[in-house]
Phi, psi and omega in degrees: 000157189261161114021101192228296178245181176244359177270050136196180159344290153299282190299023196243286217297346195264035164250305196320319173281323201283179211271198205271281187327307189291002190220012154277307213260035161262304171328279193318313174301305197269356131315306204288340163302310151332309204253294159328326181282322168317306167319298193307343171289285199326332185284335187294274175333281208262312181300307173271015176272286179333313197275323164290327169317315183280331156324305232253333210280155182323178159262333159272145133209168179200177174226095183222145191036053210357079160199149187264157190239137191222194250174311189207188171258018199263136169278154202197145180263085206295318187206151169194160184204190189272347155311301200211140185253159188229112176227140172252154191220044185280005157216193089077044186327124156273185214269353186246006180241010186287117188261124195277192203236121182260301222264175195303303192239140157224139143295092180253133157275129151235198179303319173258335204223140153250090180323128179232086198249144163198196204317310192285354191157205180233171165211152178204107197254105184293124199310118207297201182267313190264003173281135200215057188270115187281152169258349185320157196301289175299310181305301191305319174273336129327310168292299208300272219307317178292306199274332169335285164317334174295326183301312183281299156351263243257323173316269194276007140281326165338262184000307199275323277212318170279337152295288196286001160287312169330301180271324172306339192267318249214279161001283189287030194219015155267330203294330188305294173315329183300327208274304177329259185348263156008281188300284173338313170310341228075001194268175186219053165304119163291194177263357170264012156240349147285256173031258185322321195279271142044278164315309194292331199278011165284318205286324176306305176326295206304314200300322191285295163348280199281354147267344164297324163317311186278336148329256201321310203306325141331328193082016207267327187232158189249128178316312193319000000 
């Protein structure tokens, strides 16, 4: 029999035989499986915490000359759900306007920076000089509904795009030990069936990876 799945054992070592091709496009599928369940979190997850956010933003607002133009200074909490929260922060909190943080991710505008807070800490990215973003209630659900698709597009090809770099580089830098081994056993292996094994045997991660995505995005499990 050829060579078919990577979940076990046998079938891992029965890639060694099979050809280059039959062990590229086993990658390439369980990228784009991947790289789809991912888009299907962002949908879950993220997005609709995004789509009430914007519901919710003012009829004037921008990101102009890296500083956000805001309507008033109060912090305020646009959307949130237990992935991620969305909050503006355009001036100064006072000691009653401090918002604690429940979910797994928060997005903050701020007056200069836009701020990226989660479990492990921050980040904080200034608004550039030449960014001219409306924020307004109508532009902004326009620009999201026109660019949305591209955002899922480019989202899980990356992904996928990012994998199979991953496991060809992770591949060739397992095979030499896979290829020792072999040999210490008694066997008469090249480095292109180490190789091959080598890749397949990568694919059980990302599957396990990507079902724990679609856990959280579910709600079934939590970062913490």
């Amino acid at each position: 029999m050829g060579a078919w799945h990577p979940f076990t054992g046998s079938g891992v070592a029965s890639y060694a035989r099979a050809t280059n091709t039959r062990t590229v496009v086993l990658l390439l599928v369980a990228a784009a499986v991947v790289g789809a369940v991912f888009v299907w979190s962002l949908s879950m997850a993220w997005f609709p915490v995004v789509d009430r956010g914007i519901e919710a933003l003012p009829p004037r607002a921008a990101i102009r000359s890296s500083r956000l133009l805001w309507p008033d200074l109060q912090t305020r909490r646009l959307a949130e759900n237990p992935a991620m929260d969305w909050v503006v922060r355009p001036g100064t909190p006072s000691s009653n306007e401090l918002l604690g943080q429940s979910s797994d991710l928060r997005i903050e505008l701020r007056a200069r920076v836009l701020r990226v807070q989660g479990i492990l800490g921050h980040v904080e990215f200034p608004y550039p000089s030449a960014w001219d973003v409306p924020l307004g209630r109508v532009p902004a659900i326009a620009a999201w509904r026109s660019w949305r698709p591209y955002v899922c597009l480019l989202s899980g090809l990356g992904v996928a795009l990012f994998l199979v770099a991953c496991w060809c580089f992770m591949a060739t830098a397992y095979c030499i030990p896979a290829w020792l081994v072999a040999v210490v056993l008694g066997k008469r292996p090249d480095l292109g069936m180490a190789w091959r094994m080598s890749a397949a045997s990568l694919v059980m991660g990302a599957v396990v990876g990507a079902a724990g995505i679609a856990a959280y995005a579910s709600g079934l499990v939590r970062v913490p």
